[in-house]
C-alpha positions as CSV (number, residue, x, y, z in Angstrom):
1,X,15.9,8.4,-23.8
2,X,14.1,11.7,-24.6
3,X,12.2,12.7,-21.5
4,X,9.8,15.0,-23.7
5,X,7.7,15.6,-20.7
6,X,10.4,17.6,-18.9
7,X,9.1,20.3,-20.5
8,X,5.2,20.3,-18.3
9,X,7.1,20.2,-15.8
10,X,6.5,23.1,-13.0
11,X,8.9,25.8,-12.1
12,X,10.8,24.2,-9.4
13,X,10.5,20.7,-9.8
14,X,14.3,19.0,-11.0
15,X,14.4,16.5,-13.8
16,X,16.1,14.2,-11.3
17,X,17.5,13.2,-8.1
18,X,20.4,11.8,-6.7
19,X,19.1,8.4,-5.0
20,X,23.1,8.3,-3.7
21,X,22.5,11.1,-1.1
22,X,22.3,8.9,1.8
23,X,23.8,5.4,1.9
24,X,21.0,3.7,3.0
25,X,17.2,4.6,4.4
26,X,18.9,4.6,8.0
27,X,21.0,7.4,7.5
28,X,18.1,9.0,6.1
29,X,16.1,8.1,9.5
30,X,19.1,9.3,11.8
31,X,19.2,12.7,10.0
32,X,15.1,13.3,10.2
33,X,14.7,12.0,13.8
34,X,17.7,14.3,14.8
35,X,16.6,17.8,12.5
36,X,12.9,17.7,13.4
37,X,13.0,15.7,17.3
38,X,10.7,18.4,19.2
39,X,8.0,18.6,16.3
40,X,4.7,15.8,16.3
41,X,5.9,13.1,14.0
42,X,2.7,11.2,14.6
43,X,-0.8,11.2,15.8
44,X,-3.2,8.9,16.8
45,X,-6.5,8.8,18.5
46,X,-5.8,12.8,20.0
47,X,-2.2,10.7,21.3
48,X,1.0,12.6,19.4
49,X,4.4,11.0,19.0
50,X,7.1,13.6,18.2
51,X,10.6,12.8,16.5
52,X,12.3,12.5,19.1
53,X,9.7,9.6,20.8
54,X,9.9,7.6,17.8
55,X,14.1,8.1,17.4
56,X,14.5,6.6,21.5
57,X,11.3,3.9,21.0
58,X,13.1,2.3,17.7
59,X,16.2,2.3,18.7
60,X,15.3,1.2,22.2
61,X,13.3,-1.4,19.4
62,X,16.1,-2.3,17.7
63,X,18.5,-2.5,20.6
64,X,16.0,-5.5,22.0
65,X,15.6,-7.0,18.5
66,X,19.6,-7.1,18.5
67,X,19.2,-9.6,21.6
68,X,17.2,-12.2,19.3
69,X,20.3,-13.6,17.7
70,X,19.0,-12.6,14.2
71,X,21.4,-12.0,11.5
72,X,21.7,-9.0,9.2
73,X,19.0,-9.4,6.7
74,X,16.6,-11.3,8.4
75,X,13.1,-10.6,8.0
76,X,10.9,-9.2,10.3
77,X,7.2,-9.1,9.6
78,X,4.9,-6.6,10.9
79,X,1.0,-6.8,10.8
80,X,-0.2,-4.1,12.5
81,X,-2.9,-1.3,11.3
82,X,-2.0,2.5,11.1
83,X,-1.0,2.8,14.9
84,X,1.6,4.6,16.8
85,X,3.6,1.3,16.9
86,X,3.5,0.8,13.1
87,X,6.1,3.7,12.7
88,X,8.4,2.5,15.8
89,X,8.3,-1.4,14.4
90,X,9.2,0.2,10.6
91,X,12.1,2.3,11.9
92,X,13.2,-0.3,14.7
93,X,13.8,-3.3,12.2
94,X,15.6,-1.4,10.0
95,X,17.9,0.6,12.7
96,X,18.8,-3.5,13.6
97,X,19.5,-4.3,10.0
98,X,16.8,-6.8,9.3
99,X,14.5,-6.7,6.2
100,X,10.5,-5.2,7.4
101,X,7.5,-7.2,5.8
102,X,4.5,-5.4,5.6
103,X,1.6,-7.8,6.3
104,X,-2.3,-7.1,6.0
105,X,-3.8,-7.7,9.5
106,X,-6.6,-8.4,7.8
107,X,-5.5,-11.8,6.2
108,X,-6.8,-14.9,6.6
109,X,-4.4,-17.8,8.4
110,X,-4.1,-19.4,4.7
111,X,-2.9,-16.1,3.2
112,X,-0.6,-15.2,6.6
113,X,0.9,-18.4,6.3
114,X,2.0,-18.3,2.7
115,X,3.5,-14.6,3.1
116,X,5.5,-16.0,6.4
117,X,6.7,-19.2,5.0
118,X,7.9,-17.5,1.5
119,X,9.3,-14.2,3.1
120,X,11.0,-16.5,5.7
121,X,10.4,-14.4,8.5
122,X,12.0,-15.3,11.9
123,X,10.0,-12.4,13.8
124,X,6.8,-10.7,14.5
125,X,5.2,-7.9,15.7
126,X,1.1,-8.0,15.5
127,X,-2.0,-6.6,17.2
128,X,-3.3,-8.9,19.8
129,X,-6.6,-8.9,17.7
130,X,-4.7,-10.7,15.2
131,X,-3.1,-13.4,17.2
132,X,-5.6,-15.8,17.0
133,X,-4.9,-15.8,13.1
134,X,-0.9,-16.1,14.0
135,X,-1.5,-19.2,16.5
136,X,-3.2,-21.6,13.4
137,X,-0.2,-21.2,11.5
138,X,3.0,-20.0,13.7
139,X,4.4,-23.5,14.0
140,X,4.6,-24.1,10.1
141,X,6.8,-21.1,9.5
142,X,9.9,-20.0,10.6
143,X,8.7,-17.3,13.1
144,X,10.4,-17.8,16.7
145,X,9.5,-14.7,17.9
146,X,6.1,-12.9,18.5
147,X,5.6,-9.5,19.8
148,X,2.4,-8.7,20.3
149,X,0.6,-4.6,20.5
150,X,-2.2,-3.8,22.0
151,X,-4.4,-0.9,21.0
152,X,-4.2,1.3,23.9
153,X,-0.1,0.8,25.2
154,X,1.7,3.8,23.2
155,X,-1.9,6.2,23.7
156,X,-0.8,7.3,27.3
157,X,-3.4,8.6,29.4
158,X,-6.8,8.0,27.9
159,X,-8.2,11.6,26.7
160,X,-11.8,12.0,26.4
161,X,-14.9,9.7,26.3
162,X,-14.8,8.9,22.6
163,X,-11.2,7.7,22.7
164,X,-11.8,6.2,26.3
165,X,-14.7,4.2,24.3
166,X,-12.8,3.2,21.1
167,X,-9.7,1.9,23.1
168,X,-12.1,-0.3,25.3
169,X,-14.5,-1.7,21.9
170,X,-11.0,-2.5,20.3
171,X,-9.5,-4.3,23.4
172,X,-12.7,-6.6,23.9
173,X,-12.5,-7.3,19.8
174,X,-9.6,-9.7,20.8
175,X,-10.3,-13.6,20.3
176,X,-8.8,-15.6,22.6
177,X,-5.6,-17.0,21.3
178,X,-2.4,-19.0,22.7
179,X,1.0,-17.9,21.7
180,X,4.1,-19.4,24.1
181,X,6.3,-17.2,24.9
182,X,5.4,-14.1,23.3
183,X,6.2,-10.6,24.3
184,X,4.4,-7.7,24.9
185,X,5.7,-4.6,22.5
186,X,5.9,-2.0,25.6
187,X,8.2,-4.8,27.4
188,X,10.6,-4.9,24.4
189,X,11.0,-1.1,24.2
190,X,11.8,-0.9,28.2
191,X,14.0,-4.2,27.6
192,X,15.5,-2.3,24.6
193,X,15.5,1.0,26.5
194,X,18.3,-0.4,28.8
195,X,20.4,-1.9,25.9
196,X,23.0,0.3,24.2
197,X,21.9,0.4,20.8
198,X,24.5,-0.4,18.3
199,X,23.7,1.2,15.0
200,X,24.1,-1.6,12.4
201,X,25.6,-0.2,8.6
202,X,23.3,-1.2,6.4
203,X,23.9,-0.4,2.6
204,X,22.1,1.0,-0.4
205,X,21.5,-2.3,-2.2
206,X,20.6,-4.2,1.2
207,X,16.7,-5.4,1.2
208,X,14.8,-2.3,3.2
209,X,11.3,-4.0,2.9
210,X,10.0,-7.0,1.0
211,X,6.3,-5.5,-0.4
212,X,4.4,-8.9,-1.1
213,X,2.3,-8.1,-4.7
214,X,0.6,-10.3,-7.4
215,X,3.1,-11.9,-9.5
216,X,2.8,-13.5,-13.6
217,X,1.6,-16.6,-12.1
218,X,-1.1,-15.0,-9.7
219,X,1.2,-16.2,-6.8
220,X,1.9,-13.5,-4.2
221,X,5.6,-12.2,-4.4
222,X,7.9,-10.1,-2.6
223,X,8.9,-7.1,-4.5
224,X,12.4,-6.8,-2.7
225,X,12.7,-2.8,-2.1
226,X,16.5,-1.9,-1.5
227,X,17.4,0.9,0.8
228,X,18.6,3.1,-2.5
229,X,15.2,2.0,-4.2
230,X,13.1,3.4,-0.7
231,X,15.2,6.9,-0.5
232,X,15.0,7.2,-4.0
233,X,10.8,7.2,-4.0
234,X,11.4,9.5,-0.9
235,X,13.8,12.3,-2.9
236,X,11.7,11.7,-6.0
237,X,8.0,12.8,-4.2
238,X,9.9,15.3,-2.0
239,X,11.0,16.6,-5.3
240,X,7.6,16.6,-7.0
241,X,5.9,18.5,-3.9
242,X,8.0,21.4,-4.0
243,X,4.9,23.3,-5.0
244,X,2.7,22.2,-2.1
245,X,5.6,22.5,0.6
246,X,6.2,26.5,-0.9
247,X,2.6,26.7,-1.0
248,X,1.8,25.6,2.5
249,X,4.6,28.1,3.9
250,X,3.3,31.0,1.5
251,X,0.2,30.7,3.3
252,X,0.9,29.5,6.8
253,X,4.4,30.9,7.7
254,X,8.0,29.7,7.2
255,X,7.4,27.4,10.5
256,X,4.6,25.6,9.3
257,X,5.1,21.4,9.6
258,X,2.9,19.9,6.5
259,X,0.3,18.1,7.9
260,X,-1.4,14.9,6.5
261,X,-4.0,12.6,6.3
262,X,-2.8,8.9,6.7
263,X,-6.4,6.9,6.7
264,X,-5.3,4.1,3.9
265,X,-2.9,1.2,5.5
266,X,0.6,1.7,6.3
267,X,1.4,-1.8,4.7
268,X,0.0,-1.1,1.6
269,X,3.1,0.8,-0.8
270,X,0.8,4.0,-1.2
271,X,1.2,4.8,2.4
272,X,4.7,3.1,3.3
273,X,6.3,5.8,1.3
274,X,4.5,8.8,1.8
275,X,3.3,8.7,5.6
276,X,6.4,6.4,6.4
277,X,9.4,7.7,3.9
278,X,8.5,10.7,2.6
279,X,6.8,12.2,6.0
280,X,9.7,11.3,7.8
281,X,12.7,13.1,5.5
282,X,10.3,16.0,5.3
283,X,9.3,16.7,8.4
284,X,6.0,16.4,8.4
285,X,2.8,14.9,10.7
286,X,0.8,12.2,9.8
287,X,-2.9,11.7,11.6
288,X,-3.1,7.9,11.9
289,X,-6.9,6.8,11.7
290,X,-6.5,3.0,12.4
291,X,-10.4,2.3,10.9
292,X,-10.9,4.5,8.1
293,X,-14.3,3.0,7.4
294,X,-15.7,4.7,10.8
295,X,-16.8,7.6,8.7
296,X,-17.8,9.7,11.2
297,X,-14.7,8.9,13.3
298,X,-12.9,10.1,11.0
299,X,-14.9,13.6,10.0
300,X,-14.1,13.9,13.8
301,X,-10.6,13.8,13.6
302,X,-9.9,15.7,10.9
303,X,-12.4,18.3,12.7
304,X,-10.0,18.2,15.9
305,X,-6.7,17.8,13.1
306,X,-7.2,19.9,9.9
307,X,-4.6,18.8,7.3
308,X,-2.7,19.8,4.9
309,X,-3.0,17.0,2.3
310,X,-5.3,13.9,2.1
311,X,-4.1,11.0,-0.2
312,X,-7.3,8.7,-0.4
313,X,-8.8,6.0,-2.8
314,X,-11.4,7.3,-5.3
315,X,-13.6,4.9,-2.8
316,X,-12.9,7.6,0.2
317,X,-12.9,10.8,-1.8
318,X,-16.5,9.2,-3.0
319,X,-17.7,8.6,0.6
320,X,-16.7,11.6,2.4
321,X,-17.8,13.6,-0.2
322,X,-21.8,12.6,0.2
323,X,-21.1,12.6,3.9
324,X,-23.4,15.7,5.0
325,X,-20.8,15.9,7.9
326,X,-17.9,16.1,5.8
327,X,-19.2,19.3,4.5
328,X,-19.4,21.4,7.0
329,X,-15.9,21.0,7.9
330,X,-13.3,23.9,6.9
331,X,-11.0,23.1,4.6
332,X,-9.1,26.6,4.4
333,X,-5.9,24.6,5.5
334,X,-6.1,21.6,2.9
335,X,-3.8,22.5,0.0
336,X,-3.2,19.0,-1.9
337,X,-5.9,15.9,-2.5
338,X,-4.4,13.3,-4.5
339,X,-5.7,9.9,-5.7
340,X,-3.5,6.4,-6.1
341,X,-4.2,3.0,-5.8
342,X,-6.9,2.6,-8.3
343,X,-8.9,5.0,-11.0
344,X,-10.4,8.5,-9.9
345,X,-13.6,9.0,-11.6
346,X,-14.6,12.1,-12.8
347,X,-18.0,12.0,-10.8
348,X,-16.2,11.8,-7.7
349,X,-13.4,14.4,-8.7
350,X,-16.1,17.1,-9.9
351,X,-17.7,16.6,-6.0
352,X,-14.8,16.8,-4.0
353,X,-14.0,20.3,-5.9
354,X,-17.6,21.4,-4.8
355,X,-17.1,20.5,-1.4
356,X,-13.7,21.2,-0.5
357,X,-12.8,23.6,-3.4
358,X,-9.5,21.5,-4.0
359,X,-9.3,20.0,-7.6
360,X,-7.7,16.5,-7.1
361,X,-4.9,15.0,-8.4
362,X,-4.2,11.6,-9.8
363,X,-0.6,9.1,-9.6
364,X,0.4,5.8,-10.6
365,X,2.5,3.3,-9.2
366,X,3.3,-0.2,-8.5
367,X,4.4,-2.3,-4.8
368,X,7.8,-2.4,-7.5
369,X,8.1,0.5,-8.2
370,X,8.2,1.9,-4.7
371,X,4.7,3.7,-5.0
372,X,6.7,6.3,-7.7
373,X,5.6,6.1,-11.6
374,X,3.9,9.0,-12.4
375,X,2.2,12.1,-11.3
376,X,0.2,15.1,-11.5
377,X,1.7,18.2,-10.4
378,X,-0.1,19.8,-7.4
379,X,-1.5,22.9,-7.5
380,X,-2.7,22.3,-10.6
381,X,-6.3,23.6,-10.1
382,X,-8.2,21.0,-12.0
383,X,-9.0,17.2,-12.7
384,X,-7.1,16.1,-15.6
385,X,-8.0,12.2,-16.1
386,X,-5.1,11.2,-16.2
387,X,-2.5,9.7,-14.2
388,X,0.1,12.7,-14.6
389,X,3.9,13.2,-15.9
390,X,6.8,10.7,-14.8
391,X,8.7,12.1,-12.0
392,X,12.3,12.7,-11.5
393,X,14.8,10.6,-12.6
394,X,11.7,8.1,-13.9
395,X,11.6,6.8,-17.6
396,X,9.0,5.6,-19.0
397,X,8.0,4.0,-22.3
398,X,4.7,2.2,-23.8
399,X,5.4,-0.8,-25.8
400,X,4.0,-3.3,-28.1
401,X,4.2,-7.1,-27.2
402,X,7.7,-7.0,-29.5
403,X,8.7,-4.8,-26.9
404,X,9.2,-2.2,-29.4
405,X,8.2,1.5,-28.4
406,X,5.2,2.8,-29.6
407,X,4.1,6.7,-30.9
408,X,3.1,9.1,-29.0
409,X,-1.1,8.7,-29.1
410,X,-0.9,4.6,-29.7
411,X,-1.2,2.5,-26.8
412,X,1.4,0.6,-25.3
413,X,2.1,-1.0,-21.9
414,X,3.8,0.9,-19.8
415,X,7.2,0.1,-18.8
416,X,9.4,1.7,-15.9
417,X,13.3,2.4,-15.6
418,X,14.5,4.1,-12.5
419,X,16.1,4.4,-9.2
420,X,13.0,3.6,-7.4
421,X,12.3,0.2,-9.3
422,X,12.6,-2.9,-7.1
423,X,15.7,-5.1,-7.4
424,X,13.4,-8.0,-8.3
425,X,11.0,-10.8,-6.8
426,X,12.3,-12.6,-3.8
427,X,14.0,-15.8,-4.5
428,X,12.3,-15.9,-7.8
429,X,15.0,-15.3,-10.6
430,X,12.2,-16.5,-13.4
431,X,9.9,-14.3,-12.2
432,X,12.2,-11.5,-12.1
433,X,13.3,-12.3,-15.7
434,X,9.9,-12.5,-17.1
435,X,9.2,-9.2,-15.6
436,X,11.9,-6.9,-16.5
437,X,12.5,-6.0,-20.4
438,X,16.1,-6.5,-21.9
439,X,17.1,-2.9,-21.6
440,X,16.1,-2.5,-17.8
441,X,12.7,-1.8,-18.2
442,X,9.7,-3.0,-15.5
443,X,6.5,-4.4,-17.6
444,X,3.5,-2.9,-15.6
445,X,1.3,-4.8,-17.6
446,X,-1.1,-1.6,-17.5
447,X,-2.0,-0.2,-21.1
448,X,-2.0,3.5,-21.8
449,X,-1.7,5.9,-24.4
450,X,0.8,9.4,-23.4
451,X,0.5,12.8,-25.1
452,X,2.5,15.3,-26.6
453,X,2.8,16.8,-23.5
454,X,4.0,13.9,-21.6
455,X,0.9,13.2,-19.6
456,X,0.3,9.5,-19.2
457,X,-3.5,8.3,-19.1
458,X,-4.2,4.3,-18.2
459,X,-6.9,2.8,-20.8
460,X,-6.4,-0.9,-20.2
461,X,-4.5,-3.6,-18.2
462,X,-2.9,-6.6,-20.1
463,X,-2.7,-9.1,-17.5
464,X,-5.4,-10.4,-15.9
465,X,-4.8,-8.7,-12.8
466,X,-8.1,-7.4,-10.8
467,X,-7.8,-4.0,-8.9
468,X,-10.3,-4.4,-6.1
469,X,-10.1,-1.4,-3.6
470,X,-6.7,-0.1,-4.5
471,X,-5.3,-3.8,-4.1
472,X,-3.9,-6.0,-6.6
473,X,-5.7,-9.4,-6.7
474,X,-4.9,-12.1,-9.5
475,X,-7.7,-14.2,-10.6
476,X,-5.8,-17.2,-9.9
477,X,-5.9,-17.6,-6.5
478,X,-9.8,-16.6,-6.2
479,X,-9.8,-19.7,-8.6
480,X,-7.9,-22.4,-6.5
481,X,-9.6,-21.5,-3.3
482,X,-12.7,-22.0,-5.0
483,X,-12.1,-25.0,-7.1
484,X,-11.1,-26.9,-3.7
485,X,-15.1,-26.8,-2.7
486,X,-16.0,-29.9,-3.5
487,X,-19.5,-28.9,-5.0
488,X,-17.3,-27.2,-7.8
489,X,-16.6,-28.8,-11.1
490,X,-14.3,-25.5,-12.8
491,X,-14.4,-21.8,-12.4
492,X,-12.6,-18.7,-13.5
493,X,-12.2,-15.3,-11.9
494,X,-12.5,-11.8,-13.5
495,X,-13.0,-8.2,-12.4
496,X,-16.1,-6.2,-12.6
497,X,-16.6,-2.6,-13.2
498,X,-18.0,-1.0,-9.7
499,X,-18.9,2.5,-8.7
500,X,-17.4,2.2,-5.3
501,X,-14.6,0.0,-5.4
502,X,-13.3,0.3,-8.9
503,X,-13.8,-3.2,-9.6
504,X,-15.0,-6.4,-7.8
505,X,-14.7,-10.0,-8.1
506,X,-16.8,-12.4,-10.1
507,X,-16.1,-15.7,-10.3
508,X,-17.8,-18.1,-12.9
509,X,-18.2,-21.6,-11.4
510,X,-19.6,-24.9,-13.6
511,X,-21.2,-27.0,-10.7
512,X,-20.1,-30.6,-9.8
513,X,-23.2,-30.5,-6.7
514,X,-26.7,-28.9,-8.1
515,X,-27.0,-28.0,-5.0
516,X,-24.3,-25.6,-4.9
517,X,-25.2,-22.0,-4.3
518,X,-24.0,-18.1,-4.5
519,X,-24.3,-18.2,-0.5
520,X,-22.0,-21.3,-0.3
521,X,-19.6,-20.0,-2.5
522,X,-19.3,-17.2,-0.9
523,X,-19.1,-18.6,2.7
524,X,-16.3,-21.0,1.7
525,X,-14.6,-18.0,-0.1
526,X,-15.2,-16.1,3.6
527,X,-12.7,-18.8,5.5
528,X,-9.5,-18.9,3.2
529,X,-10.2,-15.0,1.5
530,X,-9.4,-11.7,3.2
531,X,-12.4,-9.4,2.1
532,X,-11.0,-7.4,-0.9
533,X,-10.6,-11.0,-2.3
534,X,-13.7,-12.3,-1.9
535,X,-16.4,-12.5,-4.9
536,X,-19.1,-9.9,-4.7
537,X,-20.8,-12.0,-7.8
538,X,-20.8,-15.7,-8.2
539,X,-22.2,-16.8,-11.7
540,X,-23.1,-20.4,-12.3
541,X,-23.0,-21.7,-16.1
542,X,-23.0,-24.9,-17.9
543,X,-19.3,-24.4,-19.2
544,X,-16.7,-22.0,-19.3
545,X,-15.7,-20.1,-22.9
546,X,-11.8,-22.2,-23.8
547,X,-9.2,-21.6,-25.8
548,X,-8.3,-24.5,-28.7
549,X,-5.9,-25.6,-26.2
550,X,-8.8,-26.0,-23.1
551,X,-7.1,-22.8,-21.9
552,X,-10.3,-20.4,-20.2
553,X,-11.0,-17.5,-21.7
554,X,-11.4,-14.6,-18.7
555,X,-11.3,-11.6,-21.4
556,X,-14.4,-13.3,-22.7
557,X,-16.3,-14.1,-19.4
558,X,-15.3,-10.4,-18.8
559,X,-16.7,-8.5,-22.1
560,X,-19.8,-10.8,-21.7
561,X,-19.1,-13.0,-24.9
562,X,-21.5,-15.5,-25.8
563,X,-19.1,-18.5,-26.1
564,X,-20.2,-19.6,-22.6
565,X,-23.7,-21.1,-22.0
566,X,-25.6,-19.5,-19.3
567,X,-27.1,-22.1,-16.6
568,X,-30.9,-22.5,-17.0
């Protein structure tokens, strides 16, 4: 197709990459961890991992994973937040050849259980103040083998009072749980340690990671990430940040390592391939902040660890922003600021640029898509509104619902071809089908209009699809959690426009108990939800706007239509 936008693109930046160049992620790993072993790969709470730590503790990882009788393939879960043992799990289930799900340590046993028993996962690793979650469902999954991390085990000696502080709060934050069996992460690696490690030869179209998503039906899915797919996204964003990387040695030196900001979740797709893929191949640091919400925590640490680059949610950017704190920090060394996830507003853009004098940038991507779709270009000294210009070796075309392209200026939904585009859903071949257009093309199911110039700006989404703090939530399972309270007769879920979160929940709900309120709605939504789920607004009315057919109507409940009768 003709890849008009080539033209915007800066001086520099290829029109593609070659996501042969290594024949799978680990030889990708192998050749970072080797180039770059004395430099910090990793940092968290003031403790630093180099290269060369994280090369011995994951194969030492893999080596004691290779004892566990699990075939090549097999899935290994890992619910951890952004600490040190994140990175050494990641690198140390793929060095044994098994597949790495990414799990929210946040979720609730109903949500855990559904992403263990559909992934099939035979292993994993989790923070002891998640186990008590783990022990209510472990035995209705396939899961034989627990390791469990605890906060404080890869940190070393404890430096200073407010880490000393943090590591003890965290520790006592752990429920009691039971979990037979289990083993401690620190006694794997020394297990592991004294294990020869056997590299396993993993291939290009072998499952790297299975990134669990919203699918058609609302059910959560595995988006089944390759090893070509994952060093694809890496080449394709080490491609588009040629600009920042000469810009960063231009004005630090030839020596300087590219230092960034990792405060969003290592298991969500924004963060897996930048801090994960892309941080490792380039040889960069990232500053862990395991609680992001700890605002001045985290003013702190970037006060101790000015970076380079700071990929946030428009919900960050917003609150560090009107932090007085924030502000007095210097930000001489920050060259790049760059939004994903879900909208920048132009409120929030115009105040980071009078705090911290960088303009910020804007991307789009999908869990399928490996994080890569489109882009701004850095350095580009102002807030554009838009989501940017594909990247390398991307293609991209809006369509109609005859999946026929549309002009430049109409809108269409934007559809994806490239190297960096899942292989499909796991173990779903319909869903797979439905979601891929004849040609090759992945349906988004986000509407947007491009320009002349290539850049791509999001106007609407066609599926029903809520984005609720940079996470993808389909209405339908808000729905069946709350239709099984029995004081509910029907409901329907939609999302809301919201300044700080880009959109929350509200669910409509008829009542089958008068009695029913917001509070118990949203208590009973508190026990089977994790909290970007959960409704912010409960609604009750006397019935629901349908369709000729008795199917609801959610675009109305959303626009405010007057088909629906308000409750007295």
């Amino acid at each position: 197709m003709d890849r008009f936008w080539l033209k915007s693109y800066p001086p520099g930046v290829p029109a593609d990459i070659d996501p042969d160049a290594y024949p799978s992620l680990n030889a990708l790993l192998d050749e970072s961890m080797a180039k770059h072993r004395p430099q910090v790969a990793y940092v968290c709470m003031d403790r630093t991992m180099t290269y060369g730590e994280l090369d011995e503790r994951s194969r030492s990882f893999a080596a004691w994973l290779g004892t566990l009788g699990l075939e090549r393939g097999a899935r290994v879960a890992i619910m951890l937040p952004n600490v040190l043992q994140f990175p050494v799990a990641a690198a140390g289930v793929l060095r044994a050849g098994c597949t790495a799900v990414c799990v929210n340590p946040l979720y609730t046993p109903r949500e855990l259980e559904h992403q263990l028993v559909d992934s099939g996962a035979e292993a994993i690793v989790i923070l002891e103040n998640f186990a008590a979650t783990l022990q209510q469902v472990v035995a209705r999954t396939r899961v034989r083998h627990v390791v469990l991390a605890s906060i404080g085990e890869l940190l070393g000696p404890v430096r200073g009072r407010v880490v000393d502080f943090a590591v003890r709060h965290l520790r006592r934050m752990v429920p009691p749980f039971e979990l037979a069996n289990a083993t401690r992460f620190a006694e794997a690696l020394e297990a592991g340690g004294r294990l020869q490690y056997r590299p396993v030869q993993c291939s290009g179209a072998d499952a790297a990671f299975l990134q669990y998503t919203g699918g058609t039906t609302g059910v959560s899915k595995g988006a089944v990430l390759t090893h070509r797919n994952v060093v694809a996204a890496i080449l394709q964003a080490e491609a588009w940040l040629q600009p920042a990387y000469a810009d960063v040695e231009r004005r630090f030196g030839a020596d300087a390592q590219m230092r960034s900001l990792c405060a969003l979740p290592l298991y969500h797709i924004y963060m897996l391939a930048l801090a994960f893929g892309l941080s490792l191949k380039s040889g960069g640091c990232q500053l862990l902040v395991p609680n992001p919400r700890d605002l001045p925590g985290l003013i702190e640490t970037l006060r101790k660890w000015p970076v380079h680059t700071m990929p946030l949610l428009n919900t960050l950017f917003n609150a560090l922003a009107n932090h007085p704190e924030f502000a007095k920090l210097d930000f001489s060394n920050l060259v790049l600021a760059s939004g994903g996830g879900m909208a920048t507003q132009q409120a929030v853009a115009d105040k980071w640029a009078a705090v911290t004098g960088v303009a910020l940038g804007e991307g789009f991507g999908l869990s399928e898509t490996c994080a890569i779709t489109t882009s701004n270009p850095p350095g580009l000294g102002r807030f554009t509104g838009t989501v940017g210009l594909p990247m390398p070796s991307v293609e991209v075309s809006l369509r109609d619902d005859e999946g026929r392209e549309v002009p430049i200026g109409e809108r269409g939904e934007i559809c994806i071809r490239g190297p960096q585009v899942m292989a499909g859903y796991w173990q779903r071949p319909d869903e797979t089908a439905r979601a891929f257009t004849p040609d090759g093309f992945f349906k988004s199911g986000d509407i947007a209009v491009i320009d002349s110039s290539g850049h791509v700006k999001i106007v609407d989404r066609k599926k029903d699809m809520i984005l609720s703090s940079g996470f993808n939530v389909f209405p339908n399972e808000i729905e069946e959690v709350v239709a099984q309270h029995p004081g509910v007769l029907e409901c329907a879920a939609v999302g809301v426009p919201d300044a700080h979160s880009g959109e929350v929940i509200k669910v409509f709900v008829v009542r089958r108990d008068p009695g029913l309120s917001e509070r118990d709605v949203q208590a009973w939504c508190a026990q089977h939800l994790t909290n970007y789920k959960r409704p912010k607004h409960v609604e009750f009315r006397v019935e629901l706007p349908k369709s000729n057919v008795g199917k609801i109507l959610r675009r109305e409940l959303r626009d405010g239509g007057a088909a629906a009768k308000k409750a007295a």
